[in-house]
N, C-alpha and C positions, 0 to 999 in steps of 0.2 A: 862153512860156519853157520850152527844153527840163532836164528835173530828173532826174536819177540820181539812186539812191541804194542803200545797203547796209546796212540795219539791224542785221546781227548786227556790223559793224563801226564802226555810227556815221558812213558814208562818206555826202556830199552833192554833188552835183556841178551847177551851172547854168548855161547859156546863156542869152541873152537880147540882144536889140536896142533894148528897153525902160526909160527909165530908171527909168521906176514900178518895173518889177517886178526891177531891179537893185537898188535901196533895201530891197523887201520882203524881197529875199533876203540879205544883206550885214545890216539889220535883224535876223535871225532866227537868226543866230548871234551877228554881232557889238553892232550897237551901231545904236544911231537916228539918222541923221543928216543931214544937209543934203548933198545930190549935186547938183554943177552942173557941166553942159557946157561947159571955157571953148575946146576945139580944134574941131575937124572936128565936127559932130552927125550927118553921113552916115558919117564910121567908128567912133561906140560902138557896140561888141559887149561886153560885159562875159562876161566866164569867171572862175566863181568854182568853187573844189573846197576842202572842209573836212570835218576829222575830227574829231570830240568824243571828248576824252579827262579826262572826270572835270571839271577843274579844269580845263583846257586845252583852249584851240580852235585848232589847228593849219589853215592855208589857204593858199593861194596866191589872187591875183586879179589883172587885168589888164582897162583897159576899151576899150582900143585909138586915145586919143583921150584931148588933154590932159584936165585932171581938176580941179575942186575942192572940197575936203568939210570940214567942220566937226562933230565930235560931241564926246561925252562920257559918261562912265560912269563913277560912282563904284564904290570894290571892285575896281578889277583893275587890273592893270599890262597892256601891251602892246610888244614886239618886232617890227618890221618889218626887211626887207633887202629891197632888191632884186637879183635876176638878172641884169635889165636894164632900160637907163633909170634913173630918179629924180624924187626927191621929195621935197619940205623937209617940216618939221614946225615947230608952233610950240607951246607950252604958255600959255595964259595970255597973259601980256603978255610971255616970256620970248624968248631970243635963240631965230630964225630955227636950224635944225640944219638940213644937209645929210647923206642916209643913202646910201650906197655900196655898190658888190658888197663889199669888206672890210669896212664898218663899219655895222652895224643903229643902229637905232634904238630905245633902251628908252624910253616915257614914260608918264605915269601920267595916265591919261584924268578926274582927278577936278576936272582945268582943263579949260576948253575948249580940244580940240584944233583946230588949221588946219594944212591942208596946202593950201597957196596954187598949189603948182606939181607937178602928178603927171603926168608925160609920156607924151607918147603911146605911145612904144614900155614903158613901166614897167611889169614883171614882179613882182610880189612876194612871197616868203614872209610870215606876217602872224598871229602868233600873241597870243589871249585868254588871260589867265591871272591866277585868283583870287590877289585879295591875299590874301584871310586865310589860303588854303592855301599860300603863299608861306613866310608869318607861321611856321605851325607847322610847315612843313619845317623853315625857320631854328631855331627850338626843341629841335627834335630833334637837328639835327646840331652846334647850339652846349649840349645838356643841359640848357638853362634857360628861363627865360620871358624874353621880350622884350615889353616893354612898348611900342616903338609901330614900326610894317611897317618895314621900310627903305627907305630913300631912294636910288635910283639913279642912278648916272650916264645923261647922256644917249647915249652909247655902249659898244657891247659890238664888241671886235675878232672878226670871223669870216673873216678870215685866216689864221687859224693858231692852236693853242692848243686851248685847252679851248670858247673859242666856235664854231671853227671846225667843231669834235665836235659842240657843241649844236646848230647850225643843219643839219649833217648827220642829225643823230637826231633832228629835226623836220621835214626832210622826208622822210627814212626812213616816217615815218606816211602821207606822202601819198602815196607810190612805191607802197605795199601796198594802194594802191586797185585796181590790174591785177594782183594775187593772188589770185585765189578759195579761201576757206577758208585763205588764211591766218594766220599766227601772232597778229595783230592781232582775229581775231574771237575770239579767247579774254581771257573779262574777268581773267583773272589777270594776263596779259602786258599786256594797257591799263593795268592799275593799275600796275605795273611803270613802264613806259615811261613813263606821268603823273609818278612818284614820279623817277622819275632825272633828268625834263628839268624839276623843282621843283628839286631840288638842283643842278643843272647852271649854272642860270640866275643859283643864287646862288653859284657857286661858279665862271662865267665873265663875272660883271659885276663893276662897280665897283660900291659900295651902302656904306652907311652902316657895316652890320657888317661888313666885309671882312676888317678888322684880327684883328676878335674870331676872325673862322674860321681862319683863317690861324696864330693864335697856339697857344701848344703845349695841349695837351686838360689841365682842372681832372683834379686828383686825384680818385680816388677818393670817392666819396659815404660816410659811415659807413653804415650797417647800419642803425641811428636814423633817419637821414634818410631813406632809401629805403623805410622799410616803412609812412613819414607818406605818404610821396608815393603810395606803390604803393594803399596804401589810399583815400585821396583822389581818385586816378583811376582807382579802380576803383567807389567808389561817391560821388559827390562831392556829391548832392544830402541827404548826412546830417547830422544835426544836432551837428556836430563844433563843441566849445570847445578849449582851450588844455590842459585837464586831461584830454581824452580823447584827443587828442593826441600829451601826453606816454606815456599808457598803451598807447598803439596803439607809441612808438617804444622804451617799456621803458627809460627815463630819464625824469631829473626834468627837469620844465619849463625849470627853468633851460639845465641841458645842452642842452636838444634846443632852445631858443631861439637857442644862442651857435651852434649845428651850422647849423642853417638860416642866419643871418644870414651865417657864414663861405663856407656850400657853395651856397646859394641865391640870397643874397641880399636877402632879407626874411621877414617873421616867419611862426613856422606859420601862423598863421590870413589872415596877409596872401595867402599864398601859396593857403588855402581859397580864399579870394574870386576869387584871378584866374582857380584852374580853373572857378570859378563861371560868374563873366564871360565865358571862351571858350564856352562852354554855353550861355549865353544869346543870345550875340552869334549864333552858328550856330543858334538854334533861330527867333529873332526874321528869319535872312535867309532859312531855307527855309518859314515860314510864305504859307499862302495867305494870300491879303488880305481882310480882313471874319472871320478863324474865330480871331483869336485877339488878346489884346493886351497891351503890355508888362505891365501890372498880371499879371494869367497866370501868363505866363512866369517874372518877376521873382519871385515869389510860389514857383513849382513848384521853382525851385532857390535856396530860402532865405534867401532877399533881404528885410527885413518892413519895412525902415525905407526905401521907393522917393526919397524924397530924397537920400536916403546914396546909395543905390545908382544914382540918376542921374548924381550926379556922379561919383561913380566910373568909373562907363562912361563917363561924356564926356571923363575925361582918359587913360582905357584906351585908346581906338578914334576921340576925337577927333571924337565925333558924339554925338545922342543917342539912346537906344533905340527914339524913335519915328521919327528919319529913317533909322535900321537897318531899320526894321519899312515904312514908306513907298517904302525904295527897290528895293523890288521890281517 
C-alpha cells in the first residue's frame, strides 16, 4: 500500500490494490468495518485521502468497483456526498436513503449502518464528526445546555445555500494537501476551520434544534446569573451548595433560583451537575483503557452518591459511564 502523509497538517493519503489493507486504512481514521467485493475484483484500487481536524475527519475515497460495507461507531455523526456515482445508506432497520451530487447524506453510526449499493464509478466526500463536540457547539451558539445531541435529518441540501458553503469548506481541507506550508498547517487555523464547519453543519442541516437556532436570541442573562455560571465554569470541580451560590451571584437564594429557572432553565445546582457531567463524560472518553475508572472520575468531580450519579448520566447521554469508558 502506497501512504502519504503530512504531519504538520494531519494530511494521509493511500493507495492500495488490497482489500486487507483498504479496511486497515479506512479503520484508522474512520471506523471498523465489513468491506466486500460485490463488482469487478480485478478493478479495486481503493484511493483514500483524509485530514484530522480536531473533532473532524475530513476524506474523500473511491474503490473503483461496486462496493459493500457495514459498520458502526457510537459518538459521531457522519456526512457523505458524492462527486460521482452513488450510493444508498440504510440505518438500523430504517428506510433505504439515496445520496446525490446535491444531496449528502447525514447519519448517525450508533445503528448499524449498510450501504448495500456503492458503485463503481462513486467518488465521495466522507466526513467523521464528534457528537459531543457537535453537542457543545449547539450550546454555545443556542447560550444554554442541551440535554440530549440532536437528531438529524437524513439529508442536508449541497446545492445551494449554506450546505452547499459546508461541503465547499470541507473540501477546501483536502484541496490544501498540494499547498506546502500552508494556511492549514497552523493549529490556530485548524481549530478555526473545525469550530466553523461544527457550526455550519448545525446551521445547514435539518436536526432537532433547528427551530431553537433560528429563533430570535434570549435576553440578556442578569449579572447574578453570569457570575454563577462564569465561576462554575471556571472552576467546576468545587464544592458548590445553594448558599454559596447565592453569595458568589450577590442575591438571595430565592432571586438567583427564579433568575436561573427563567434564563437557564433549571436550578443553580441543577445546572452544577450538568457542567459536572460534561467533565466526566469527556474525561471517561479520552481515558486510556485499564488507568482509570468510573469510580475515579465520578469521585474527582464531586459526584459521592455513584447511584444518583449513574442515573443521571444515563438519562444525560443516554448510556452509562461504564459503556462511555468501554467504548473506546
Amino acid at each position: 500500500m502506497a501512504v502519504e502523509e503530512d504531519r504538520a497538517a494531519e494530511f494521509r493519503s493511500y493507495a492500495t490494490t488490497s482489500l486487507e489493507e483498504a479496511h486497515e486504512a479506512i479503520a484508522a481514521h474512520y471506523y471498523d468495518l465489513r468491506l466486500e467485493v460485490t463488482g469487478q475484483a480485478s478493478q479495486f484500487a481503493t484511493r483514500l485521502s483524509v485530514v484530522e481536524l480536531g473533532a473532524l475527519t475530513v476524506g474523500d475515497i473511491r474503490f473503483g468497483t461496486d462496493m459493500r460495507m457495514t459498520f458502526g461507531e457510537p459518538g459521531v455523526y457522519h456526512v457523505a456526498v458524492p462527486f460521482s456515482g452513488c450510493f444508498t445508506v440504510q440505518e438500523g432497520r430504517g428506510d433505504v436513503e439515496s445520496a446525490t451530487e446535491r444531496r449528502a447524506l447525514v447519519f448517525d453510526p450508533a445503528r448499524d449502518i449498510h450501504i448495500d449499493t456503492w458503485s463503481a464509478d462513486c467518488w465521495a466526500l466522507t466526513v467523521k464528526i464528534d457528537k459531543a463536540a457537535v453537542s457543545r457547539q449547539l450550546e454555545v451558539l443556542l447560550g444554554r445546555t442541551v440535554r440530549r445531541p440532536p437528531r438529524f435529518g437524513p439529508y442536508m441540501d449541497v446545492s445551494r445555500g449554506p450546505g452547499l458553503s459546508w461541503m465547499r469548506l470541507a473540501l477546501w481541507n483536502l484541496l490544501e494537501r498540494d499547498v506546502p506550508h500552508g494556511l492549514l498547517s497552523h493549529p490556530m487555523i485548524r481549530g478555526r476551520l473545525e469550530q466553523t464547519l461544527l457550526e455550519g453543519m448545525l446551521l445547514a442541516s435539518d436536526h432537532t434544534y433547528r427551530e431553537a437556532l433560528e429563533a430570535p436570541p434570549p435576553p440578556m442573562r442578569p449579572a447574578s446569573v453570569k457570575r454563577v455560571i462564569d465561576a462554575v465554569q471556571e472552576l467546576p470541580a468545587e464544592p458548590y451548595d445553594a448558599n454559596r451560590l447565592a453569595a458568589i451571584a450577590q442575591v438571595s437564594l430565592r432571586t438567583l433560583q427564579e433568575a436561573f429557572r427563567r434564563h437557564v432553565g433549571m436550578s443553580p445546582m441543577a445546572y452544577v451537575h450538568e457542567v459536572r457531567l460534561q467533565h466526566v463524560q469527556r474525561q471517561l472518553r479520552a481515558a486510556v483503557p485499564g488507568t482509570t475508572t468510573v469510580t475515579d472520575v465520578a469521585h474527582a468531580w464531586g459526584f459521592v452518591h455513584l447511584g444518583r450519579f449513574a442515573r443521571r448520566y444515563r438519562e444525560r447521554f443516554g448510556e452509562s459511564p461504564s459503556q462511555t469508558l468501554r467504548a473506546l
